[in-house]
Structure formats: C-alpha cells, structure tokens
matplotlib code that plots the C-alpha trace (Angstrom):
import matplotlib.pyplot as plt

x = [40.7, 43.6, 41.3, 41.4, 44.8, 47.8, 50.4, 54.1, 56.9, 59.5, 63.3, 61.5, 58.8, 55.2, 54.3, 51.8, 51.5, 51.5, 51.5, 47.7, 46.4, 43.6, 46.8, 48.1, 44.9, 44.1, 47.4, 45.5, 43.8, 46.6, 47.6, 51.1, 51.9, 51.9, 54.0, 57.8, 59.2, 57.9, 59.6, 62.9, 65.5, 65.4, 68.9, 71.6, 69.4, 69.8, 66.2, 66.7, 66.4, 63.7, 61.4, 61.5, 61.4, 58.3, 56.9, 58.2, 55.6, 56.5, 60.3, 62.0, 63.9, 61.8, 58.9, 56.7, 53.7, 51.4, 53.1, 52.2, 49.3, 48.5, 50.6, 48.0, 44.9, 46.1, 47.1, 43.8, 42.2, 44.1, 44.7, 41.8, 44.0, 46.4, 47.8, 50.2, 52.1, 53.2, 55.0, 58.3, 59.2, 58.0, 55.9, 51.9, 49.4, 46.9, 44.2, 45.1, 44.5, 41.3, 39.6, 36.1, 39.1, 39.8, 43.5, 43.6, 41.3, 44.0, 46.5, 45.6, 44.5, 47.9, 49.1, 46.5, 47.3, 50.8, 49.3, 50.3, 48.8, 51.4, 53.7, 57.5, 59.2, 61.5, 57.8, 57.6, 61.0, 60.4, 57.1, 58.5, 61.8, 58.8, 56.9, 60.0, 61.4, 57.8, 57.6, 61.6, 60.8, 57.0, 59.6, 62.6, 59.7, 58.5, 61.7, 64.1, 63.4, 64.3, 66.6, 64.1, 63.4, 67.0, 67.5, 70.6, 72.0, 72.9, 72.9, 69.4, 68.0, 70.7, 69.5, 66.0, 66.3, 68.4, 65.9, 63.5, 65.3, 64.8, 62.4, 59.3, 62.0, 63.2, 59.3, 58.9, 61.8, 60.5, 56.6, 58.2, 60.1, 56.8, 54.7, 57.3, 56.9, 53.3, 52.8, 54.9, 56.2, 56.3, 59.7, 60.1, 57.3, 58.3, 62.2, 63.9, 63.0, 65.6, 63.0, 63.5, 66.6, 66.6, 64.6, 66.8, 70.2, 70.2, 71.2, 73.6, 73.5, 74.6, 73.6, 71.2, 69.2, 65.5, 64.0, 66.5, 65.6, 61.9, 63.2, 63.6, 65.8, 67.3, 66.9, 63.8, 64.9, 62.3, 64.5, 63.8, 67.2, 68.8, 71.8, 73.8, 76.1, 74.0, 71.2, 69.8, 72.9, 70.8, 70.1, 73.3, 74.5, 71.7, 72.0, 75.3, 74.3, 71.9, 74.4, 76.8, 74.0, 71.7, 72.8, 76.6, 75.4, 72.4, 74.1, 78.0, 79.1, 76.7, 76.5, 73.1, 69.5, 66.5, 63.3, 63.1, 66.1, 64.2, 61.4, 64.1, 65.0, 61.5, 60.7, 64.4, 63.2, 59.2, 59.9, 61.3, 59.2, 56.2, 57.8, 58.4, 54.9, 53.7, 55.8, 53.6, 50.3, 53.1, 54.4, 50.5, 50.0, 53.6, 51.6, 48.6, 50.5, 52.7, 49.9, 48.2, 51.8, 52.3, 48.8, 49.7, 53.5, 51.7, 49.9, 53.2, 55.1, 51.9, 52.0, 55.7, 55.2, 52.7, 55.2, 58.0, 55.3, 53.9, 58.3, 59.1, 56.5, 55.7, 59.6, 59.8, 56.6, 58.6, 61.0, 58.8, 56.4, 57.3, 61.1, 60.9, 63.8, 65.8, 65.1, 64.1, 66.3, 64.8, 66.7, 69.0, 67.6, 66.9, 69.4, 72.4, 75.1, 77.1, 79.7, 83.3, 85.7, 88.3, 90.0, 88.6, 84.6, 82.3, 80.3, 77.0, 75.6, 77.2, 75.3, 76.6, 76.7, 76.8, 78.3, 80.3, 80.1, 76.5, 76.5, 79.0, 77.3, 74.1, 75.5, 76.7, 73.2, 73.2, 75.3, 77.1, 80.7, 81.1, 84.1, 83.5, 85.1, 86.3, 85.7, 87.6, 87.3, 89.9, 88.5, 85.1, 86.6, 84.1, 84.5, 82.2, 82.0, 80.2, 79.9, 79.9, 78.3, 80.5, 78.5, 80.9, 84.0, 87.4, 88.5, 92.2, 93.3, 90.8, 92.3, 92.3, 94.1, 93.7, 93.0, 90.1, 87.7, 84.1, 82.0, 78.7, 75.5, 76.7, 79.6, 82.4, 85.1, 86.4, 89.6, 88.7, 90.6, 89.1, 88.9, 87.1, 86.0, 82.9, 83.8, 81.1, 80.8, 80.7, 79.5, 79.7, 82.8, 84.6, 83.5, 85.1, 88.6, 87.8, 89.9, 92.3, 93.1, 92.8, 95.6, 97.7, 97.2, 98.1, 100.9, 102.4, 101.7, 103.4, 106.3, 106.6, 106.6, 109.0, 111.3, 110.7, 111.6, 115.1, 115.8, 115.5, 117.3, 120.1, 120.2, 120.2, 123.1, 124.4, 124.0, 125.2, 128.9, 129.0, 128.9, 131.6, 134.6, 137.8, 139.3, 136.9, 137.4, 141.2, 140.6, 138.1, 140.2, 143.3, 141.1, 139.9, 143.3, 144.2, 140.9, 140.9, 143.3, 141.2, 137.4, 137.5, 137.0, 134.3, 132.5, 132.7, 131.2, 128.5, 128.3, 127.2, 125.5, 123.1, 122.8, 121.9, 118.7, 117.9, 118.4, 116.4, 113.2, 112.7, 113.2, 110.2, 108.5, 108.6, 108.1, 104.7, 104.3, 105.3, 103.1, 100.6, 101.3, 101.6, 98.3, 96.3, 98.5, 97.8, 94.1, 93.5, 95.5, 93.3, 90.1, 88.6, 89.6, 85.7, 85.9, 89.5, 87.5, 84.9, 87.1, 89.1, 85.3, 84.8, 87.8, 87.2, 83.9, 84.9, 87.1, 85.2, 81.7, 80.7, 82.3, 80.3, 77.2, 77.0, 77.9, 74.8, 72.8, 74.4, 74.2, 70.2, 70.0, 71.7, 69.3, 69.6, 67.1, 69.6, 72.5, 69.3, 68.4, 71.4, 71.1, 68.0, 65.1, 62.6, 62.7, 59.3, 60.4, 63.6, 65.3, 66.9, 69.7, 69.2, 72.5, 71.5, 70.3, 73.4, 75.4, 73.6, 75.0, 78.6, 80.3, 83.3, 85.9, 84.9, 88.6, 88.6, 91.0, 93.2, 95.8, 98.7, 100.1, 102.6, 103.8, 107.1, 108.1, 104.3, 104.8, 108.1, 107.1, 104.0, 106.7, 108.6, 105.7, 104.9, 108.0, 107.8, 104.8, 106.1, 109.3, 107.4, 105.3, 108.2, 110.1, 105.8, 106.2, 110.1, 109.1, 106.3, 108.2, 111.1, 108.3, 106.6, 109.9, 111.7, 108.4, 108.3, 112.1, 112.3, 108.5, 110.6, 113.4, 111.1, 109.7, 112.6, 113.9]
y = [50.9, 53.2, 55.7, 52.4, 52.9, 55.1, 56.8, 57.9, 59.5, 56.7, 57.4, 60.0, 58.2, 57.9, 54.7, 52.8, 51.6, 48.1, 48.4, 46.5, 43.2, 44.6, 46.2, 43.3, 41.0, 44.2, 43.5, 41.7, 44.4, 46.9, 48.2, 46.7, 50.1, 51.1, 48.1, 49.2, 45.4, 43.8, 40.1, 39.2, 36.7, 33.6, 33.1, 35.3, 37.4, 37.8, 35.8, 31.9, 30.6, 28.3, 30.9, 32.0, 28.4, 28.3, 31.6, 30.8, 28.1, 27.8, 27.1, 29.6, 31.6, 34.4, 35.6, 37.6, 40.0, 36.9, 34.6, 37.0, 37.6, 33.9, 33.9, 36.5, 35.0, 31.2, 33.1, 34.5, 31.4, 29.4, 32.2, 33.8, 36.5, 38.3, 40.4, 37.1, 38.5, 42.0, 40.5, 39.0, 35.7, 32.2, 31.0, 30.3, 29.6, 27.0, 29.7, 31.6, 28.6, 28.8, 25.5, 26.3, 26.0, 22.1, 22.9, 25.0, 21.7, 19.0, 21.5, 21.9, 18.6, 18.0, 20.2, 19.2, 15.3, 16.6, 18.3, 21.8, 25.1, 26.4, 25.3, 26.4, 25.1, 22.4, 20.6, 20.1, 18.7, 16.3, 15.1, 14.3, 13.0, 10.3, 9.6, 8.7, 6.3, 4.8, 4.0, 2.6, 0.4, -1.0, -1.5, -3.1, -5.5, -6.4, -6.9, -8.1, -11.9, -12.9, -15.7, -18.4, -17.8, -18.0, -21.9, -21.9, -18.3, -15.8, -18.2, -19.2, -17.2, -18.8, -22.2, -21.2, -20.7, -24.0, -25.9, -24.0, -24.8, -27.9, -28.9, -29.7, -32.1, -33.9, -34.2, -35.8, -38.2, -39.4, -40.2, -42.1, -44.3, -45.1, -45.6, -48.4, -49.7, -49.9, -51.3, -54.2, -53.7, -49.8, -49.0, -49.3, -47.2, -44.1, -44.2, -42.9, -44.3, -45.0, -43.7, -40.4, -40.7, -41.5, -38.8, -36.1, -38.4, -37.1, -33.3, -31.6, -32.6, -30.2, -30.3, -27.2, -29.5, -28.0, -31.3, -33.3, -31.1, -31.9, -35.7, -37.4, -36.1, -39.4, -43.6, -44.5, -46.5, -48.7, -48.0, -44.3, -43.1, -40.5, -40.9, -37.4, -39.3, -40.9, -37.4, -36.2, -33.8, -30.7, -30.5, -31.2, -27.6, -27.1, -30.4, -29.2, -26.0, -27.9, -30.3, -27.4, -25.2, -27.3, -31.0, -30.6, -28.3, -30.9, -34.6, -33.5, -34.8, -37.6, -38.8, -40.0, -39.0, -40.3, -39.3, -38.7, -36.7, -34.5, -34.4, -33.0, -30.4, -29.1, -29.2, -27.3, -24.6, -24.4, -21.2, -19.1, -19.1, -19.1, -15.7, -14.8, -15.6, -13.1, -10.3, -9.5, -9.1, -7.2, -5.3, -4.1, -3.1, -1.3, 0.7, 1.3, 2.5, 4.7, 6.8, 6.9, 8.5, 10.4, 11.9, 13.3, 13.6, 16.6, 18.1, 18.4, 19.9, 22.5, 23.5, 24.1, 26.3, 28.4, 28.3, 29.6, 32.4, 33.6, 34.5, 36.2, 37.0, 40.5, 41.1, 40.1, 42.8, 45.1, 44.3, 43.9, 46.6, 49.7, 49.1, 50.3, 48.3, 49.8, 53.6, 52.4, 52.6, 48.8, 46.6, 46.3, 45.2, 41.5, 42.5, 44.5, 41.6, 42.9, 45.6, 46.6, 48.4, 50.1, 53.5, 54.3, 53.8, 51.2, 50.8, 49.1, 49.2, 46.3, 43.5, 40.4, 40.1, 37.5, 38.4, 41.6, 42.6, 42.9, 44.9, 47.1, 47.7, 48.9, 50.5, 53.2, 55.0, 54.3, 57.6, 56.1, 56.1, 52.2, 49.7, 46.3, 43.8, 39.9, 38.7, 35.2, 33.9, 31.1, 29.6, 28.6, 28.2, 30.3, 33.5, 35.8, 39.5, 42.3, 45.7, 48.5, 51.8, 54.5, 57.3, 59.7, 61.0, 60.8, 59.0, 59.8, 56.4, 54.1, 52.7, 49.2, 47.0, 47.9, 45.6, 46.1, 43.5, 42.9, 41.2, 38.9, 39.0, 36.4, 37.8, 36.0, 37.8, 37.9, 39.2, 41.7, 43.5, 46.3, 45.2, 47.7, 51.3, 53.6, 57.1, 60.2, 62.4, 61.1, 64.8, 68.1, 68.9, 66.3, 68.1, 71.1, 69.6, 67.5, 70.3, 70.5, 67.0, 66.2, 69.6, 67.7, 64.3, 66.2, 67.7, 64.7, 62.7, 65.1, 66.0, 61.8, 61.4, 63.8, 62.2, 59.2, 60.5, 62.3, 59.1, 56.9, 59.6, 59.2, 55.5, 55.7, 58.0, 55.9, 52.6, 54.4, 55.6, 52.0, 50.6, 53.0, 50.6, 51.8, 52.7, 55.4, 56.5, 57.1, 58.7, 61.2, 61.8, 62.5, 65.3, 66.9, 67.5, 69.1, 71.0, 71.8, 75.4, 76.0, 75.8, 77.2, 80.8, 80.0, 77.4, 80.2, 82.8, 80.2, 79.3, 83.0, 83.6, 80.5, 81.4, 85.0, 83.6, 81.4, 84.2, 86.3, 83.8, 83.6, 86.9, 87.7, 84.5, 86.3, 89.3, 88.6, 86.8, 89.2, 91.5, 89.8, 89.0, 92.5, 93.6, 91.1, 92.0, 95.9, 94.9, 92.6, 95.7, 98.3, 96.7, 97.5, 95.0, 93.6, 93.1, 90.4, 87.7, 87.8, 87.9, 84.7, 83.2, 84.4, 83.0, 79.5, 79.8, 80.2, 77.4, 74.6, 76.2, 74.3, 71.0, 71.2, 72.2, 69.0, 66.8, 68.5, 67.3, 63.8, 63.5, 64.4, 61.4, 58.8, 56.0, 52.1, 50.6, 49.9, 47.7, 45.3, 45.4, 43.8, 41.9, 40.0, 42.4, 43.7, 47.4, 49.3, 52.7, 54.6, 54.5, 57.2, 58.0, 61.4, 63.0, 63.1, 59.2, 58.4, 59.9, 57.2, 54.5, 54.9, 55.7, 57.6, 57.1, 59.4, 60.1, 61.6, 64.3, 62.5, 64.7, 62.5, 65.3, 62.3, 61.2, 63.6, 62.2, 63.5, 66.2, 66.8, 65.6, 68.3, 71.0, 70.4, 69.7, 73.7, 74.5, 73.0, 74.8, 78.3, 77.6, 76.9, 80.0, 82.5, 80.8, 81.1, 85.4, 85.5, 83.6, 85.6, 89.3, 87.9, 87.5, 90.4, 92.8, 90.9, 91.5, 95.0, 95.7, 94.5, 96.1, 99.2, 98.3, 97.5, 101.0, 102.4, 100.8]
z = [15.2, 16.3, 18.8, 21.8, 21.8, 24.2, 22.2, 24.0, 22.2, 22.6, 20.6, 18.7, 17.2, 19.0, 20.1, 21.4, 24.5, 25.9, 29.5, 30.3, 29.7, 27.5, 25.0, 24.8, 23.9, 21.2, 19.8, 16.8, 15.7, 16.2, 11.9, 11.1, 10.1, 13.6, 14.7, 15.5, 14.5, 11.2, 12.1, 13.9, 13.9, 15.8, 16.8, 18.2, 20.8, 24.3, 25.1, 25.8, 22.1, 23.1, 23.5, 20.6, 18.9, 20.0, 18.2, 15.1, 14.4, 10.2, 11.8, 9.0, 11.8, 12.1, 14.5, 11.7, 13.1, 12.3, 14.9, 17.3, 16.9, 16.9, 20.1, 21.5, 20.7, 22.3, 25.4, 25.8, 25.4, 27.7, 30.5, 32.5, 33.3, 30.8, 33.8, 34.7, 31.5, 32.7, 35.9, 36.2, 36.9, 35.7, 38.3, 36.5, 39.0, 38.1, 39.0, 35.8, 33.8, 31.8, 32.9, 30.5, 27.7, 26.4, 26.5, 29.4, 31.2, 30.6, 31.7, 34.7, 35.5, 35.3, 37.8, 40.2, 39.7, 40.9, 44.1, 43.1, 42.8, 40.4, 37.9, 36.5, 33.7, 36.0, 37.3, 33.3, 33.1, 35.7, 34.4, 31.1, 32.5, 34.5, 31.2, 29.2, 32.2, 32.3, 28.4, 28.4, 31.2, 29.5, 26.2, 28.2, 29.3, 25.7, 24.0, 26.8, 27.6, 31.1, 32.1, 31.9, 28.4, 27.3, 27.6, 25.8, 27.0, 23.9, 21.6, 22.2, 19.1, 17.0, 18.1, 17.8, 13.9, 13.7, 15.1, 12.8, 9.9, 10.2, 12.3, 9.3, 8.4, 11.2, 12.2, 8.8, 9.5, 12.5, 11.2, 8.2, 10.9, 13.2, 9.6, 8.7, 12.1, 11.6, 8.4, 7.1, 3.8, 3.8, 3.9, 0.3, -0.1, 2.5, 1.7, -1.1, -4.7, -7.4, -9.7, -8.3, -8.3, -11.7, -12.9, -11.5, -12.5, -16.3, -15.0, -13.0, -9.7, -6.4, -3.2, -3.6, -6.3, -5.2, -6.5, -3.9, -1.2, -1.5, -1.2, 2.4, 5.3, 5.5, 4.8, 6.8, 9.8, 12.0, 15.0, 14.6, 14.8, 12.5, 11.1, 10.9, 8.4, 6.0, 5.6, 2.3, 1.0, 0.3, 4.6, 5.5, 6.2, 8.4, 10.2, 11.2, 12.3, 14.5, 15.5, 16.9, 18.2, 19.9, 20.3, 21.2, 24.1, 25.4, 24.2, 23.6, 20.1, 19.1, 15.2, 15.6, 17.1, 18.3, 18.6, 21.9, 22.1, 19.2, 21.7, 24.6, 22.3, 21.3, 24.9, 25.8, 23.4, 24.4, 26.5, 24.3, 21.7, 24.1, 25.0, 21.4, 20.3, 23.3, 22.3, 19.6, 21.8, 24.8, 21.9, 21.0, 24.9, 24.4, 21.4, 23.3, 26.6, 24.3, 22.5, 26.6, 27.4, 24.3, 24.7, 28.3, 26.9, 24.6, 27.5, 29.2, 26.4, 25.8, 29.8, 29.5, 26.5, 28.1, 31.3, 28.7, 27.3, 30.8, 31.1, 28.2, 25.7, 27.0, 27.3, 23.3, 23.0, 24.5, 21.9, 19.0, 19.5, 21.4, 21.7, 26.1, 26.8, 25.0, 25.3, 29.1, 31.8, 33.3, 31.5, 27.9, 24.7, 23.4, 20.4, 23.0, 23.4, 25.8, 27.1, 25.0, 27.2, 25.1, 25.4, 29.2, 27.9, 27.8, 25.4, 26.1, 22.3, 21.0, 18.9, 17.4, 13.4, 10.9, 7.9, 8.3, 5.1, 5.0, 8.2, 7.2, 3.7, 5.8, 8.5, 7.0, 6.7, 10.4, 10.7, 14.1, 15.0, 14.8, 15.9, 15.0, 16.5, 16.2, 20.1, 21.4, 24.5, 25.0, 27.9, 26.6, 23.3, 21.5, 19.1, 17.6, 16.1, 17.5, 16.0, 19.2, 19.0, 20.2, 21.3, 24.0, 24.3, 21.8, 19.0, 19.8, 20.1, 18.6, 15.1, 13.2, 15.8, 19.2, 21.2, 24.0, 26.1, 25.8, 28.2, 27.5, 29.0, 31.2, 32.3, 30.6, 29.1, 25.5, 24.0, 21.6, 18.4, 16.4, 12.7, 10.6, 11.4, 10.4, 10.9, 12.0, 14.6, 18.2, 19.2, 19.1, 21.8, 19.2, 16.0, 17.2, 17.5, 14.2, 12.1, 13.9, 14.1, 10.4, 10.4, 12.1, 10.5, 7.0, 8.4, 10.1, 7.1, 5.0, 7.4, 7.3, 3.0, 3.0, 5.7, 3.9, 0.3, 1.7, 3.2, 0.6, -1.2, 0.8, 1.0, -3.1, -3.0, -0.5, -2.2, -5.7, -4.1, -3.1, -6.0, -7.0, -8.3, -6.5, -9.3, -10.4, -6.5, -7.1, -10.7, -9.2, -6.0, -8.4, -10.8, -7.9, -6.6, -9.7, -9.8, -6.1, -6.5, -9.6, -9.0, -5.0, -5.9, -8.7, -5.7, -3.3, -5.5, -6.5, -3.0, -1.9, -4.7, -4.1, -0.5, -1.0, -3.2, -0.4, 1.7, -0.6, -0.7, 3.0, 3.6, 1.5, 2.8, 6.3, 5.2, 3.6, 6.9, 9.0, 7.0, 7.5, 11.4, 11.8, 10.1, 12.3, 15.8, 15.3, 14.0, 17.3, 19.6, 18.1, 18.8, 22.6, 25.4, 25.4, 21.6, 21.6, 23.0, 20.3, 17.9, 19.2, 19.6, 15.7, 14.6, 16.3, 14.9, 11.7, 11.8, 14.1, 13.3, 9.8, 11.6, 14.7, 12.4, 10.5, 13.5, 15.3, 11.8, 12.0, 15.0, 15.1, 12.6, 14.4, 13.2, 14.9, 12.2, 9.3, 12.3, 13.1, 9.6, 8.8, 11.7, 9.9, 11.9, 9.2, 10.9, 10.2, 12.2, 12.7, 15.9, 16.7, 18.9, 20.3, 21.4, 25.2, 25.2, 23.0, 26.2, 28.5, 25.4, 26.4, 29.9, 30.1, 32.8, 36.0, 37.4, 41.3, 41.8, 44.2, 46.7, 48.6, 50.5, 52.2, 48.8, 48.2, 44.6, 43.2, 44.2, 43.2, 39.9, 40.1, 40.5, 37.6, 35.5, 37.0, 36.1, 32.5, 31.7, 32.8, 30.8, 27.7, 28.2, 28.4, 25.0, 23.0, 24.4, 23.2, 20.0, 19.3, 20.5, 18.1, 15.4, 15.4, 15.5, 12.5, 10.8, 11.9, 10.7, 7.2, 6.7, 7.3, 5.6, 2.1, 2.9, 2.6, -0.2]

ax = plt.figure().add_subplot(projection="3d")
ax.plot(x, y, z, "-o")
ax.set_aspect("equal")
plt.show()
C-alpha cells in the first residue's frame, strides 16, 4: 500500500521518505518498484565491510531487497524502539532491548551481568576476548599434564608405550617363574617346548615369525630374573626400546631384571596414566563447558551485530532507498571514494572500479565528462583505480597522462595519473568555446603534418645528396659550368613567369577575400550603432549556439545509474545530475585579487604586460586598416579592368 507513504523529489525522481521509525518498519511492504537500489555490492564502499557482512546473510556479496527486509523485521523484534536507528553514534541502551523477545532476553541479560546500562561494539570485544581466554585455559588444563605426571620428563609418553608394549609379556614372564617355584616339576611344562619348536622348524624362520611371538618372553627361571640376553627373538626390538627408555634412566645399563624392579617401574609410571585415563572424563567437562561458552559466545556475537546495525543500517537505507546522502548536503555517499585534485578542481565524485573495461563500456550512457584514474600510494603500499566525475570548469589541460592527487576517505594521499578519457560537455560556458577549440586543434594539427611532411622532405633530399658519390658531384658541378652562361636568361624568364602566377593566385585569393571583407565591413558600418552588437551576438550564436544547445540536452541527462551499475549496484532509478547540483560535484579554485603596492618588480611587470596589450592592439587596427584598403584597391582595380 503506497497511500501510508511520503514522497520528495530527490535527483529528479520522487522518493519516498524514510525519515521515522514507522517508514522504516513499513519498509517490507514498500513495492520494489519504488525502491531506488535493487542489491549492492559487498566490498569496495565507504561503510566498515563488516556491516555489511552481516546483511548479506546467503554470503554471495550482495545485499538484495530481501536481506533487508529480513534486516527490518529482526530489528523490530529485538528493539522496542526503532527511533535508536535515526541517530548517530553506536551507543544501544539496554532499555531499547526488547526483553518480551527470546533473543532480545538473553541480550540483555548479558549487559546487565556486566553492570551496564548500555552497550558498544568494544564491551562485545571484550566479552569475547574473556570467553576465548576461559575455554583455552579449561583446555590447557585437560591436555597439559603437570610436572608430577611427567616421571620421566618428555620422554615420559615414549616410555609409557615401551612399557606398554611389552608389559602383557613381561607380566607373563614373571607368573611363569613364581608357577615353577610353586610346583616341582613345571618348568618343563611352562618353558619353551622343542615340539614347538619343531613345528615351526620346517619353514622360514625370522624374527617377526607370528607363531614365535605367541611363544614365551624368555627361558622360565625359578629366580625370577629376566635375562635381556637370552629373550624370545620376536621381542627383542621392544626389549631394547625399554631398556633405553625406561631401565637405563631408573637402574643405568643392567643386562638383567627382576621382578621387583618391573614392580619399580609400573609403580614409576602409575601417575601418568592415572592422568591419562582422566583426560577422557576432563576432556568431556572440556565439551560440556565449551557448548555453556559457545552458547553465551552466540549471544555475544548476536549483541554486537545488533550494536553494528543500530550504527549503520539507516545510513545503508539512505543509501539503498532514497539515495539523501548523496543529493544531501550531510554527508558523501557510501559508493564516493574520495577527492582528485587535478587542474585547480577537486573533484568529490570519484568511485573505485574493478575492471575498467566494464566500467568504461557502461559509462558511456552515463553522458559525464569522466577521468579515470590508476591511484598508488607508496607509503601504505596500496593501489587502486578510481574513475572521477568532472562536473565544472575547463578541460584545457586535462589529457591521458597528467598526473594529479587524490585523497581517501581517510585522508591518505595517492599519486594519481589519468589513463583513459570520456569526453561530453562539462557545461554550457565550455560548450560555447567547444568550436573554437576543436578550430584550433584542426589547425594546429594540420599546421604540424605539414611541418612534419616539409621536414621529412628535407631530410630525404638531404639524405639523397648525401648519398651522392663525389664523383657525380664533380660531373654535375663541371655541366653546370658550361650551362651556367646558357640557361640564366631562360631561368630568369621562368623565374618571373612562375612568380607572376604566384603573384596572380593570391592576388585573387585576396581579392575574393577582400571582397568579401569589404561586403561584411560596409554591411556591419551601415547597420545602426544599437544593431552591431546583435549582430556580433547573432554571429556567436550561430557559431556556439547548436554546441551550447546539445550540452544543455546532455547535460539535462547526466545520469549516475550506469557508473554504479558497473560498479556491481543493480540500479532501479536514474540518478540524475542536474547542472546546478553537478556545480556542488566539483570546486573550482576561488583566487583573491591580491594588491602588493610595496612589491616594485609586480608592478613593473603589470606595466609592461599594459604596455604589451596596447602594442598588440595598435598592430590588430594597422593590420586590419591595411586589409581593408588592399581589398578596397584591387576591387577598383578589377573594376576598371
């Protein structure tokens, strides 16, 4: 429904208006034909990047009308008071914070288990900064063993999987050895037997054998020591790995063991795995403290987002929907990067671009004079290119290669060079000189191919007589000699007779000129003294008149939409750039008339430029006086003739 809504004409185009916090909640039922901005690019805009991460919730670098729209209805759900929007800064107050919402609840719980009444962006920071130190320290405590857990330092989990390794066996060994003590006769029975020995003979035998494996760690001994160098050859890898990782550092080099001293080194090795098997049930607690702080983690992350919105969302609207920043006079568009100073303007419609290609390809319907530029700042060690909107003043000395200076939003500077051109009108006071400029550019151009041609002339002429052997010189020296008496009189004649056509042509050329000059000099003296300056008038008129007519057209149809459409915005409005806002676009240099009465050489300098100017009047009347009565005597002289 259209009739709830304000209309303003803003850039030629009526508008809504978003200036309440009932427009903005509307906003979803506002027709997206009415909508100024269709989506918008994520990156490369003059609004922190973050914000508008967190529009873009199908992360494909574009906020579409959808997103917000969704952005709209969660802010009126979590907020009490949409009015928080329209003011700057990015302060939220925990009374705005709609506490009958579940979201809005947990929100601002938070804030209050902080002791605060309002929250900024920084508070969120800190809280998460607190939360990830808290879940570090509860891991550091699961996985890092202390001191007393680590009886044999570093290498304690090494010697842990030595001992492991063989510790089923060793065990083993140790029962045989109290069995045979027990019982007489059962050594024979508990040791090795030749028939297994026998059985596994007939094959290939290597110390991996899995049937020898399965065979005793070693000959039973009623003493109950074990004998490192009479062991089963499948475990003897392992018994040296335990010999070097456990026994040499708790009995030095020893070649045999007791029970006992396998007792010592069950019990040197008790704490560590009494640790290890209670990581598993720490590690669960670790889990179960980690989805607590990941739960409150979210909360955080959702009250910094709605910090980030309460900042800049309505700035984006005014951006998105009704375009007031930039036909404003608050602030400069989300899509304006910066200021270009070249020629004595600044020019405060620049925007960066991707490919330039593109932009140039669509820019040319934008019917702008634009420069576009490639931008490097040494210091920061960053580049970019910017296209910049000239909107005021000449384009006398702004060509492919002049350099100029442009200035970020942030201030730093970047050494700029023009690198492509997009010629219309700038306005109207420039159309009128446009003709005769591009006079002048012909005839300079032509004045210079000519030049060129006669010189190259000369240097072939040059290089040709060069080339000349010496003796063809002296051949052609002595015929000419002979000739010289001869062909003098016939040259002269030729001479004069050549001249006189010469003569003959421009005499005609001036006459015709002169004719001409004269008609228009006794036309202009016979009109009345109120009627010469309408004819000068008519006569610039006639000349400037149909260029300054279709730069006032162009210049009614400047249009911004088809730069940010190549900029990645999905335009759905034109944006015109009226001839007096275009003037607000670009500032011209304002130069005081300065007088230094004290400062002799100025002045001096100020009289001969006085003097220069009278000079060259005097020699324009002579010129002109000479004209017309050259003009005036061969008219009489083809009258009479």
């Amino acid at each position: 429904m259209t009739e709830q809504w304000r209309y303003s004409l803003i850039g030629g185009m009526p508008r809504v208006k978003i200036e309440t916090a009932d427009e903005i909640q509307c906003l979803p039922k506002l027709d997206p034909k009415l909508w100024t901005v269709l989506s918008c690019p994520v990156n490369g805009l003059e609004l922190e990047e973050q914000s508008l991460s967190l529009l873009d919730s199908n992360k494909d670098g574009a906020i579409h009308i959808n997103e917000i729209i969704d952005t709209v209805k969660y802010l009126s759900r979590v907020l009490n008071d949409l009015n928080i929007l329209l003011d700057e800064g990015d302060e939220l107050p925990i009374s705005v914070i709609n506490r009958e919402d579940a979201d809005g609840a947990k929100m601002a719980a938070v804030i209050e288990s902080k002791g605060l009444d309002k929250f900024v962006a920084a508070d969120a920071d800190a809280i998460l900064a607190e939360i990830d130190a808290e879940l570090k320290a509860k891991v550091d405590d699961a996985t890092s063993p202390t001191a007393e857990n680590l009886p044999f330092g570093d290498s304690t989990e090494a010697a842990n999987k030595a001992i492991e390794a063989l510790e089923s066996k060793v065990d083993d060994f140790f029962a045989r050895c109290s069995v045979a003590r027990y019982a007489d006769n059962a050594v024979e029975t508990l040791d090795v037997k030749v028939s297994d020995i026998e059985a596994i003979a007939s094959g290939i035998l290597s110390e991996e054998c899995d049937a020898l494996s399965k065979m005793p760690l070693a000959r039973v001994d009623e003493n109950s020591t074990l004998n490192f160098n009479n062991v089963n050859p499948a475990w003897r890898k392992r018994i040296e790995t335990l010999r070097s990782e456990v026994l040499q550092p708790m009995f030095g080099d020893i070649t045999k063991m007791t029970n006992e001293q396998w007792q010592q080194v069950k019990c040197r090795i008790a704490p560590y795995r009494t640790w290890l098997s209670g990581k598993e049930q720490v590690a669960q607690t670790v889990i179960e403290s980690e989805k607590e702080l990941t739960e409150r983690k979210a909360v955080i992350l959702e009250l910094r987002k709605l910090v980030i919105l309460r900042r800049d969302f309505y700035r984006l609207l005014c951006n998105y929907v009704t375009f007031t920043d930039f036909y404003g006079n608050k602030r400069d568009a989300i899509f304006q990067a910066g200021e270009l100073f070249i020629d004595q303007r600044c020019c405060r419609l620049c925007m960066k671009i991707g490919d330039i290609a593109t932009s140039i390809d669509q820019a040319r319907h934008s019917g702008m004079f634009l420069i576009y530029c490639h931008c490097e700042s040494k210091t920061l060690g960053k580049s970019m290119n910017i296209v910049a909107a000239l909107t005021a003043g000449s384009i006398r000395n702004i060509r492919v290669g002049t350099n100029a200076l442009f200035f970020d939003r942030a201030g730093n500077d970047y050494d700029a060079k023009v690198i492509h051109i997009i010629d219309n009108p700038i306005s109207i006071r420039q159309a009128f000189y446009t003709p005769y400029r591009k006079f002048v550019e012909f005839i300079e151009n032509q004045v210079a191919k000519i030049a060129s041609s006669k010189e190259q002339k000369v240097l072939d002429e040059a290089s040709s007589k060069i080339d000349t052997s010496a003796e063809n010189i002296q051949k052609a020296s002595e015929v000419a000699d002979k000739q010289k008496s001869e062909e003098s009189n016939k040259k002269q004649i030729f001479d004069i007779a050549k001249f006189c056509g010469i003569f003959a042509a421009i005499g005609l050329a001036i006459g015709s000129i002169g004719g001409f000059l004269t008609s228009a000099l006794y036309g202009f003296i016979a009109l009345k003294w109120w009627q010469m300056p309408i004819a000068i008038a008519g006569l610039l008129l006639l000349i400037s008149g149909p260029s300054m007519i279709l730069a006032w057209l162009k210049l009614r149809k400047r249009n911004l939409s088809p730069l940010l459409n190549a900029n990645g915005w999905a335009m759905n409005t034109a944006q015109i750039i009226s001839i007096l806002f275009g003037n607000t676009l670009t500032k011209t240099a304002d130069i005081p008339k300065i007088k230094i009465p004290n400062l002799k050489l100025n002045e001096g300098i100020a009289k001969k430029k006085g003097k220069g100017k009278w000079i060259w009047l005097i020699i324009c009347i002579i010129v002109l006086v000479l004209g017309v009565m050259i003009s005036w005597w061969i008219t009489l002289i083809n009258l009479f003739n």
